[in-house]
C-alpha positions as CSV (number, residue, x, y, z in Angstrom):
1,X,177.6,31.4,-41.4
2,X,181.3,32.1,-40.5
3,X,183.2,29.4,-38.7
4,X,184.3,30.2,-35.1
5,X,187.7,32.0,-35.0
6,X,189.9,29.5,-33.3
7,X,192.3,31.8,-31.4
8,X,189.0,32.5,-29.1
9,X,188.9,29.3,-28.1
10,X,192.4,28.7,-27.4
11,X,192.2,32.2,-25.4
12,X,188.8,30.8,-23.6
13,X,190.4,28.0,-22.2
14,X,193.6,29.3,-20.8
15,X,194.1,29.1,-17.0
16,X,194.2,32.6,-15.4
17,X,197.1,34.1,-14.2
18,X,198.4,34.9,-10.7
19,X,198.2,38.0,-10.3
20,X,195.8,40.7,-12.4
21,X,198.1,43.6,-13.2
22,X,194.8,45.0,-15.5
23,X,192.4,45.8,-12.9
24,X,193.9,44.6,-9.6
25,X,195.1,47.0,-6.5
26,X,198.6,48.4,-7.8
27,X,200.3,48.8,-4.5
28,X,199.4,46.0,-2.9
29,X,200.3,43.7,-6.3
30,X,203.4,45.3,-6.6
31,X,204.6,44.8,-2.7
32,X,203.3,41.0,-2.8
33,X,205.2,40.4,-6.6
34,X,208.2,42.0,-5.7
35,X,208.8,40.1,-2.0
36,X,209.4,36.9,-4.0
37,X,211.0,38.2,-7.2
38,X,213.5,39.6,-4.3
39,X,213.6,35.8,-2.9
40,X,214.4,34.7,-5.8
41,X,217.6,37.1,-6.4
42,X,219.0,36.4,-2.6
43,X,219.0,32.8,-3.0
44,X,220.4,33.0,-6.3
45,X,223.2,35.0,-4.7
46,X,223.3,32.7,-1.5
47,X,223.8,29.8,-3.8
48,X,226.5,30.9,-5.2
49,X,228.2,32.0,-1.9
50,X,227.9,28.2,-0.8
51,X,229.5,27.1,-3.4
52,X,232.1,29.3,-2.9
53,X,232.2,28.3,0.8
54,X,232.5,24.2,-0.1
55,X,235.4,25.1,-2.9
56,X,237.5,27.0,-0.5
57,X,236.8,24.8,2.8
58,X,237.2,21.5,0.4
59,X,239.6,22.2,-1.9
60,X,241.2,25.1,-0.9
61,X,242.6,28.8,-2.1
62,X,244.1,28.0,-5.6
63,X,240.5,26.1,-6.5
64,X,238.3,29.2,-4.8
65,X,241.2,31.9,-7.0
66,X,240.2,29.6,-10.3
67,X,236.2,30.2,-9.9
68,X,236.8,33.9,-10.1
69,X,238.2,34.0,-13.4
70,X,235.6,31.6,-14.7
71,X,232.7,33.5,-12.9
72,X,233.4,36.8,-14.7
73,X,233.8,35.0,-18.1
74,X,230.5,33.7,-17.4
75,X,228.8,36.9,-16.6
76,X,230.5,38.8,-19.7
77,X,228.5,35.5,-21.8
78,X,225.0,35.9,-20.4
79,X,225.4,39.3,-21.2
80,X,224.8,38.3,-25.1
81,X,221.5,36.4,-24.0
82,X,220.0,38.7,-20.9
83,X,219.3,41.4,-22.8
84,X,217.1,39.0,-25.5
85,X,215.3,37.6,-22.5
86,X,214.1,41.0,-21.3
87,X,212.8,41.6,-24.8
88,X,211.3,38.6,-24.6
89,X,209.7,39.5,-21.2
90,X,208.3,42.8,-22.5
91,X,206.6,41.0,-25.3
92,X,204.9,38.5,-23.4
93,X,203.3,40.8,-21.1
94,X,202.1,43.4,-23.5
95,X,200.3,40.2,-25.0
96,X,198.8,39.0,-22.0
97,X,197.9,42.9,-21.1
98,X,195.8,42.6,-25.0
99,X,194.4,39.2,-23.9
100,X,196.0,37.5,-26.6
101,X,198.0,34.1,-25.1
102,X,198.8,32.8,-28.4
103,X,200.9,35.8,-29.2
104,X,202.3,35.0,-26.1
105,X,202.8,31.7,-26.1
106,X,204.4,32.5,-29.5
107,X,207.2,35.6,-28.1
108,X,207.5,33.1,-25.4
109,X,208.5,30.1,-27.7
110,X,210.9,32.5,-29.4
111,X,212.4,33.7,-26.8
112,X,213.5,30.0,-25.9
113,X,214.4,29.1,-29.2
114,X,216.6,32.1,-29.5
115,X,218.1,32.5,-26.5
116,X,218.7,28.8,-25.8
117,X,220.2,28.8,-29.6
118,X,222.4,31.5,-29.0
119,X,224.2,30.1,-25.5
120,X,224.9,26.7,-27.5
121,X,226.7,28.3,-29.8
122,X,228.8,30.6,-27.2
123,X,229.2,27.3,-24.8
124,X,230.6,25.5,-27.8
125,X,232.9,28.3,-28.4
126,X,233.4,28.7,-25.0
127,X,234.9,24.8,-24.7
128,X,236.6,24.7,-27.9
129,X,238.3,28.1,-26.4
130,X,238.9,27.5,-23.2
131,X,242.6,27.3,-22.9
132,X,243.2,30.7,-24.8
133,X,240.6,32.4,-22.7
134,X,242.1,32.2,-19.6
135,X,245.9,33.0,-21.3
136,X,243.5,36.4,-22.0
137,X,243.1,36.7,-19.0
138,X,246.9,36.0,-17.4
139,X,245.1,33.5,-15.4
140,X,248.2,32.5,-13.1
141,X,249.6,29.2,-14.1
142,X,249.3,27.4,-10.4
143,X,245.6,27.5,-10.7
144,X,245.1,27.1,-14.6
145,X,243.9,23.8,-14.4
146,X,241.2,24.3,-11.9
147,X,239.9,27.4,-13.9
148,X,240.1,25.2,-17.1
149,X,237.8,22.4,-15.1
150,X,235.8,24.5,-13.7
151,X,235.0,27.1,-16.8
152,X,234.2,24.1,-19.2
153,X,231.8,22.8,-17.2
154,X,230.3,25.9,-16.6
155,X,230.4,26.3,-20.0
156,X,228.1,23.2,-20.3
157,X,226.0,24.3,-17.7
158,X,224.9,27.7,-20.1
159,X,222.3,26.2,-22.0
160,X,220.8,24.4,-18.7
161,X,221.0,28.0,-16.8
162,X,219.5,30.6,-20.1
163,X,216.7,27.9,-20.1
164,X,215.9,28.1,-16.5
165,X,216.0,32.1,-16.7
166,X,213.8,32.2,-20.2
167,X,210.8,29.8,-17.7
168,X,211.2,32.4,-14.7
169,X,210.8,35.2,-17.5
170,X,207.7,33.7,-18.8
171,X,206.0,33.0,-15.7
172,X,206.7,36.5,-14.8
173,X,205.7,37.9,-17.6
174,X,201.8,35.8,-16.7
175,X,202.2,37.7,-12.9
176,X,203.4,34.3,-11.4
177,X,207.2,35.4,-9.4
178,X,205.9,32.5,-7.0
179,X,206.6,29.7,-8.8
180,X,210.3,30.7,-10.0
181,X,210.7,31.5,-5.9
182,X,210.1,27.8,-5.3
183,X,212.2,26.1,-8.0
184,X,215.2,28.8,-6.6
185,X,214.8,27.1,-3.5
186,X,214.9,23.4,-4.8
187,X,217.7,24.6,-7.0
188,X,219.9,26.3,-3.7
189,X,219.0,23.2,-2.0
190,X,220.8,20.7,-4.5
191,X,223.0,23.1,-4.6
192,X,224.2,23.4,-1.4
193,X,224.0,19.3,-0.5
194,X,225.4,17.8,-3.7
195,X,228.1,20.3,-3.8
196,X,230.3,18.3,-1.2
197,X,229.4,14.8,-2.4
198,X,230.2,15.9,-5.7
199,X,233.6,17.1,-4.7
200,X,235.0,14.5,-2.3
201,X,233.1,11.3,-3.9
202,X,230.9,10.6,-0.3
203,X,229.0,7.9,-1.1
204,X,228.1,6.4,-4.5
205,X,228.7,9.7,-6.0
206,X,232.1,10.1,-8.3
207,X,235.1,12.2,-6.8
208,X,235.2,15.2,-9.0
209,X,237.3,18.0,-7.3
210,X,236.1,21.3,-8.6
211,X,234.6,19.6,-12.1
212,X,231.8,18.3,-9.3
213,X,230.7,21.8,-7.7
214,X,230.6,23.0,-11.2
215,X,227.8,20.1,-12.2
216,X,226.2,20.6,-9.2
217,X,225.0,24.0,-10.4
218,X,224.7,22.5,-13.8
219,X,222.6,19.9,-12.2
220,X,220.7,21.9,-9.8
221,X,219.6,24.7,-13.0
222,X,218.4,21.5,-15.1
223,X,216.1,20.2,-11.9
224,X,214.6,23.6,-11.0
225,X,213.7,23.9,-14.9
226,X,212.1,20.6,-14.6
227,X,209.8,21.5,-11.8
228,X,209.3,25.0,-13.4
229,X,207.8,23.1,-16.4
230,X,205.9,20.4,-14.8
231,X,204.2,23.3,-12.9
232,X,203.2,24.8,-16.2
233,X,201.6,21.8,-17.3
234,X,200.1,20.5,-14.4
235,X,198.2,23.8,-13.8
236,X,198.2,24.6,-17.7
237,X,199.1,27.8,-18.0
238,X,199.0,29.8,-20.8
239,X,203.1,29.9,-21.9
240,X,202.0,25.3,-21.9
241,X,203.1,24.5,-25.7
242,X,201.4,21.2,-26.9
243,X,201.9,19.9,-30.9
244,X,201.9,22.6,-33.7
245,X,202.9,25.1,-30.9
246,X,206.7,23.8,-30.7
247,X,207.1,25.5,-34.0
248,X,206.7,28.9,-32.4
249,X,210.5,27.9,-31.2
250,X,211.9,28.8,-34.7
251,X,211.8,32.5,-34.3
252,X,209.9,33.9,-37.2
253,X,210.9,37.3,-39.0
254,X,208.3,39.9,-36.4
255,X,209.6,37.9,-33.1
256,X,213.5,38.0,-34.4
257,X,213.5,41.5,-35.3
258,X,212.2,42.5,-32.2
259,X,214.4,40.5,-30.1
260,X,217.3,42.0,-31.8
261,X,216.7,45.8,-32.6
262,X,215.5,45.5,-28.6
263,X,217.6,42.4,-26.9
264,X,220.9,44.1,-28.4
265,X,220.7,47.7,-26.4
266,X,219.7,46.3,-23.3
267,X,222.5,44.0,-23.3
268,X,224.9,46.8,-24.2
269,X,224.1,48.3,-20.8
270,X,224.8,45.5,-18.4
271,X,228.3,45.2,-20.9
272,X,228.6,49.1,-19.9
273,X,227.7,48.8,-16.6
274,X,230.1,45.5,-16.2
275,X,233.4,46.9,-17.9
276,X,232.6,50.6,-16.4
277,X,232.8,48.4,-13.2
278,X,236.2,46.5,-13.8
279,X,237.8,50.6,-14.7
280,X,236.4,51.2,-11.4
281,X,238.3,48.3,-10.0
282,X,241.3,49.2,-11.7
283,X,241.4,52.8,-10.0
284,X,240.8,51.5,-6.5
285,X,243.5,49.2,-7.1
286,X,246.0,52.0,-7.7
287,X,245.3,52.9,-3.6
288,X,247.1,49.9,-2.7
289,X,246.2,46.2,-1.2
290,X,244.4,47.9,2.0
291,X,241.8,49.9,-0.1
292,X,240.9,46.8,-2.8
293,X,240.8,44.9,0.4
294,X,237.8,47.0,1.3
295,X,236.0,48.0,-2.0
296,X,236.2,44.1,-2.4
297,X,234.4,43.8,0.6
298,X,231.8,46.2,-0.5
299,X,231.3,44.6,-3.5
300,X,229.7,41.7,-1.6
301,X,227.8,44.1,0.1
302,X,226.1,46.1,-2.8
303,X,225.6,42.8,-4.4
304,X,222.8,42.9,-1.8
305,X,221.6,46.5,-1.1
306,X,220.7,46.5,-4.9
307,X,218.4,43.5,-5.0
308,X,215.1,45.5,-3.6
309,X,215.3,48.0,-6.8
310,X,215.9,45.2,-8.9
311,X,213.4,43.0,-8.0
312,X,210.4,46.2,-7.8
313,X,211.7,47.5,-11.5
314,X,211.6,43.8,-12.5
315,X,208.0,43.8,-11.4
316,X,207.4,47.5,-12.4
317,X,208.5,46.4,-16.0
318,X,206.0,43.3,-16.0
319,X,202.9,45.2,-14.6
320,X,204.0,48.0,-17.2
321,X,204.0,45.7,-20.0
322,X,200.8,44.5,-19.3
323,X,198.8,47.2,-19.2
324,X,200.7,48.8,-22.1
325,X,199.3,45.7,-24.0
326,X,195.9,46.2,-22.4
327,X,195.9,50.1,-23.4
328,X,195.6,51.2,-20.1
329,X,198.6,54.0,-19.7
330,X,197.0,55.9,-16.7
331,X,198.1,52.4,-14.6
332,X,201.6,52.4,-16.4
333,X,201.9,56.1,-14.5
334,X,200.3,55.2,-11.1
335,X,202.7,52.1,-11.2
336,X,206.1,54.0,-11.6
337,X,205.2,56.1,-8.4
338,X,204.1,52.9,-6.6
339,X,207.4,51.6,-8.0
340,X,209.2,54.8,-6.6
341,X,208.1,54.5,-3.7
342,X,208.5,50.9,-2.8
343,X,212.0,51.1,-4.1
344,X,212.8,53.9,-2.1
345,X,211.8,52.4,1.3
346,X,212.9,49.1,0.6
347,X,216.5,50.1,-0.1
348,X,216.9,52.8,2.3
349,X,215.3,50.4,5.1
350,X,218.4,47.5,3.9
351,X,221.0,50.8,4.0
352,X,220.3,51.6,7.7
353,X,220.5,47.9,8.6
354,X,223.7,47.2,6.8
355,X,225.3,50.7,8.4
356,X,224.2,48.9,11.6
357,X,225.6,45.7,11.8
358,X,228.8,46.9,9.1
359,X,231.2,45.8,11.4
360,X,230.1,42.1,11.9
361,X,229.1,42.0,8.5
362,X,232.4,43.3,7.0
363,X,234.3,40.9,9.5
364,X,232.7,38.0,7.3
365,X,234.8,38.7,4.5
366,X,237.5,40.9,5.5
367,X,238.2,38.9,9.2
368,X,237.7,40.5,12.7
369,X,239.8,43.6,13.4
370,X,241.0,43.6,10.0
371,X,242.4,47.4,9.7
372,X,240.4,47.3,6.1
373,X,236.9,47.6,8.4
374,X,237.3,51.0,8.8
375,X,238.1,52.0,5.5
376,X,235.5,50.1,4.4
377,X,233.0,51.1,7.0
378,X,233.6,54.7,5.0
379,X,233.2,54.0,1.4
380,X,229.6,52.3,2.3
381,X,228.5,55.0,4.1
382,X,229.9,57.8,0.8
383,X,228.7,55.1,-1.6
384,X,225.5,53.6,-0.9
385,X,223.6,56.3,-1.6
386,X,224.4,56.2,-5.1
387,X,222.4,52.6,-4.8
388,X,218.7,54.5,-3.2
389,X,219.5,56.9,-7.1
390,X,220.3,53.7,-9.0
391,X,216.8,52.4,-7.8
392,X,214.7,54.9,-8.6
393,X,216.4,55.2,-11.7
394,X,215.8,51.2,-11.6
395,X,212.1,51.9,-12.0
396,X,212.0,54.5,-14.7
397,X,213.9,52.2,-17.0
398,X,211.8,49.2,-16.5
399,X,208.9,51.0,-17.8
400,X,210.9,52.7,-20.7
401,X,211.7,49.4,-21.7
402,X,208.3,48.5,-21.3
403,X,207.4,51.0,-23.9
404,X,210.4,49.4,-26.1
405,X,212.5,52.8,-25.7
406,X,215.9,50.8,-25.1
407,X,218.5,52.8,-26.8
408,X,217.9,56.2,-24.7
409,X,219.0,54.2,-21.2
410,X,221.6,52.9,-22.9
411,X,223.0,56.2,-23.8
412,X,222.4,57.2,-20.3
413,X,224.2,54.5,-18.8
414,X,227.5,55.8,-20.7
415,X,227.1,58.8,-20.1
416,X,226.8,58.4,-16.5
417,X,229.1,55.6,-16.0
418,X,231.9,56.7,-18.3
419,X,231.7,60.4,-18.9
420,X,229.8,61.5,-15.6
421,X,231.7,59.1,-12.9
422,X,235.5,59.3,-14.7
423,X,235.1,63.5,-15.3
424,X,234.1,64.0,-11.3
425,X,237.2,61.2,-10.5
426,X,239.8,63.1,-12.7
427,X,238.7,67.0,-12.2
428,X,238.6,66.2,-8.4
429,X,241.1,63.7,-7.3
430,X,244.1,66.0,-7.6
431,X,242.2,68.1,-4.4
432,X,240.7,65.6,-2.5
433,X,242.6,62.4,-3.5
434,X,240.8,59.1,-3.0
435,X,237.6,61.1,-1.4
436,X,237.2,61.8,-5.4
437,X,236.4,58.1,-6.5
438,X,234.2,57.3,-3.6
439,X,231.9,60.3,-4.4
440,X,232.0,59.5,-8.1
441,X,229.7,56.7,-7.6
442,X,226.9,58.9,-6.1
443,X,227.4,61.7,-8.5
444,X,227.4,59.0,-11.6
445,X,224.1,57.9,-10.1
446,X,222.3,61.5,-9.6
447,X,223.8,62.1,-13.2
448,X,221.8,59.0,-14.5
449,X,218.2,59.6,-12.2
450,X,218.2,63.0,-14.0
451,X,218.7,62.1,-17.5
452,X,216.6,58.9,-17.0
453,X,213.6,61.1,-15.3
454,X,213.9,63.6,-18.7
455,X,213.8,60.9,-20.8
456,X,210.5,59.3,-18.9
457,X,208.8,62.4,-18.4
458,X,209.7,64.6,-20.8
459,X,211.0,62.1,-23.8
460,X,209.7,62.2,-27.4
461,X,209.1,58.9,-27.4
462,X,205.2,59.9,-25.4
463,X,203.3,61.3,-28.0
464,X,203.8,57.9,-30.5
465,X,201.7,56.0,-27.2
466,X,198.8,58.9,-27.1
467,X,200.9,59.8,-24.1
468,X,201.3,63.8,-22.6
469,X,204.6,65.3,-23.5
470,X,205.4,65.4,-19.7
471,X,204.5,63.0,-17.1
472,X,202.7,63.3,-13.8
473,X,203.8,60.9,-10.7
474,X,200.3,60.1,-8.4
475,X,199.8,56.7,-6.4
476,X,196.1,57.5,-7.0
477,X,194.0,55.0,-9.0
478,X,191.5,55.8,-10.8
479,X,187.7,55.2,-9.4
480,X,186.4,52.3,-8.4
481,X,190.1,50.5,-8.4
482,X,192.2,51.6,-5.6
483,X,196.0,51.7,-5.8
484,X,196.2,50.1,-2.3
């Protein structure tokens, strides 16, 4: 008589997830994931615009001037760990699509282990460096120490903040986006109230100047993390590691080589698209004060008109994963045009309400009757489209990396940022002058949706997954399930 294979009863008792991407309506999932996945972004965002707001009312320009520099260096540092995360993300699900939460729980350990690894070592090298970073940078002298406060700190904070991400990824990856909603929330609520104790010293709380907003967020990251894991445990769900299980955080040789030969392209294209954006930023300034007035005004602006795509691909990619890992491809296809779709309306419907109120909302940041409104007014209504293309292309992407086909959309985005977006600039600037740059952005973006849509429905990669050599778009389920 053979003994009882212990990875079934591990599987038998694991708490179900929230929502079934296998069998459950795809439309209807997809909507009701997305709405707090896109929560979650805006109150990441509005988090840090309050803390923005409390440096500059509190402590003034020269503090709020140092924060930039140490934001950016920031962002260029979670590139190294984002892209490991996603590949950690995909992993998970296509285990939880084959019904096997061990595997999971293993990627999922890895992941942490990893990624958690990796951003001590940078925030290490990051505070050893700190000084010769910002000289990089020509950070001006007047605010140097403020930067040098601030960055260290948030240098700290990395660990705290990669950790935070890797539980919101797992819990994802199981069809929970609810649960990383509400620890956002706690987290922009600590936020946003210890941020002026911290500063001035109200209270029994230390005066810390600019070193205190920066532990606020380090603070705030570490709380919502807590909650995210007593949540885990309470309800024990399956990504819960108890006793022999904390050794799935040493990577072994499968889960590192995965996490590499797939981690490293997709962080290669948010370093793309993130350096393709500061050569963008170096062109508009050539236009003078008034026009980098205005594109920095959009900037705030896009940071928001993109967060509908990126929240639907984020849950496209997810549902994709899962029934990748569950073998059930005809639901891969009837999620992309459900993705498409969603996407589409979501973005467009933010586009004609940002056109709308531009005015008021440009005034926030630029200052009413500022003679940058109108210029600004102009280059969102020429360069928003390119954002309804970036989120369609959005979707196809989350599903290619679903599949693990990462280099391809890398590729893609250099082509289309670099090649696509600086040929149109150069070839047509000299007859249409600034007109040239603006439209660069949309032409960038149609360049990418083409090459991404080949590459999805056409792409060699299909036959290796029993796939057809081209793809067919249709938001209709197969019998008996619905896709609504």
């Amino acid at each position: 008589m053979s003994e009882a294979n212990p990875l079934e009863e591990i599987q038998l008792e694991e708490a179900p997830v929230s929502h079934d991407f296998i069998v459950g309506p795809i439309l209807k999932t997809l909507v009701l994931f997305s709405l707090p996945t896109l929560g979650t972004n805006l109150l990441q965002s509005f988090g840090m615009t309050a803390n923005a707001i409390w440096i500059g009312q509190l402590l003034g320009e020269e503090a709020l001037a140092a924060t930039a520099s140490a934001n950016m260096v920031m962002f260029l540092a979670f590139t190294a760990v984002w892209g490991f995360s996603l590949a950690t993300n995909v992993k998970m699900g296509q285990f939880y699509g084959a019904g096997d939460y061990v595997s999971a729980r293993r990627s999922f350990g890895a992941g942490i282990g990893f990624c958690v690894g990796l951003s001590l070592i940078v925030a290490v090298i990051g505070w050893i460096f700190t000084d010769e970073v910002l000289r990089l940078l020509s950070t001006p002298p007047q605010i140097r120490h403020f930067a040098r406060d601030y960055l260290r700190i948030t240098f700290i904070s990395m660990p705290f903040s990669t950790f935070s991400m890797l539980i919101g990824v797992g819990l994802r990856s199981a069809g929970d986006a609810k649960t990383p909603f509400y620890a956002m929330i706690l987290t922009s609520v600590l936020s946003i109230v210890l941020n002026p104790l911290l500063i001035l010293g109200l209270g029994p709380f230390p005066e810390l100047g600019i070193t205190g907003s920066a532990l606020t967020m380090t603070l705030a990251n570490f709380l919502g993390a807590l909650a995210m894991i007593a949540w885990i445990y309470w309800r024990d769900l399956p990504m819960r590691m108890r006793g022999n299980d904390f050794a799935f955080l040493w990577p072994n040789g499968e889960d590192l080589s995965y996490m590499v030969t797939k981690g490293v392209p997709m962080g290669g294209m948010m370093v793309i698209s993130s350096s393709a954006t500061l050569v963008m930023l170096g062109l508009v300034n050539r236009e003078g004060a008034l026009t980098a007035a205005a594109y920095g005004a959009m900037i705030q602006v896009w940071n928001y008109i993109q967060m509908p795509a990126m929240a639907v691909s984020i849950t496209v990619s997810a549902m994709a994963a899962q029934n990748i890992g569950a073998g059930r491809h005809d639901r891969v296809a009837q999620t992309v045009s459900a993705g498409l779709g969603v996407s589409t309306a979501l973005t467009v419907g933010l586009f004609v309400v940002l056109i709308a109120l531009a005015d008021p909302i440009l005034a926030l940041f630029l200052g009413k009757g500022s003679k940058a409104i109108p210029l600004a007014e102009h280059i969102q209504l020429v360069t928003s489209w390119s954002y309804i293309l970036n989120g369609l292309m959005m979707i196809m992407v989350g599903v290619l990396r679903s599949y693990g086909v990462v280099m391809i959309s890398m590729v893609i985005s250099a082509l289309s940022l670099y090649a696509a977006r600086l040929a149109f600039y150069f070839l047509l600037y000299p007859a249409i002058g600034v007109e040239a740059l603006w439209l660069s952005f949309d032409f960038g973006a149609l360049v990418a949706l083409v090459l991404t849509w080949l590459a999805y429905s056409r792409g060699s990669w299909r036959p290796r997954f029993g796939l057809p050599r081209t793809a067919s778009f249709s938001l209709h389920a197969p019998a008996g399930e619905g896709a609504n």
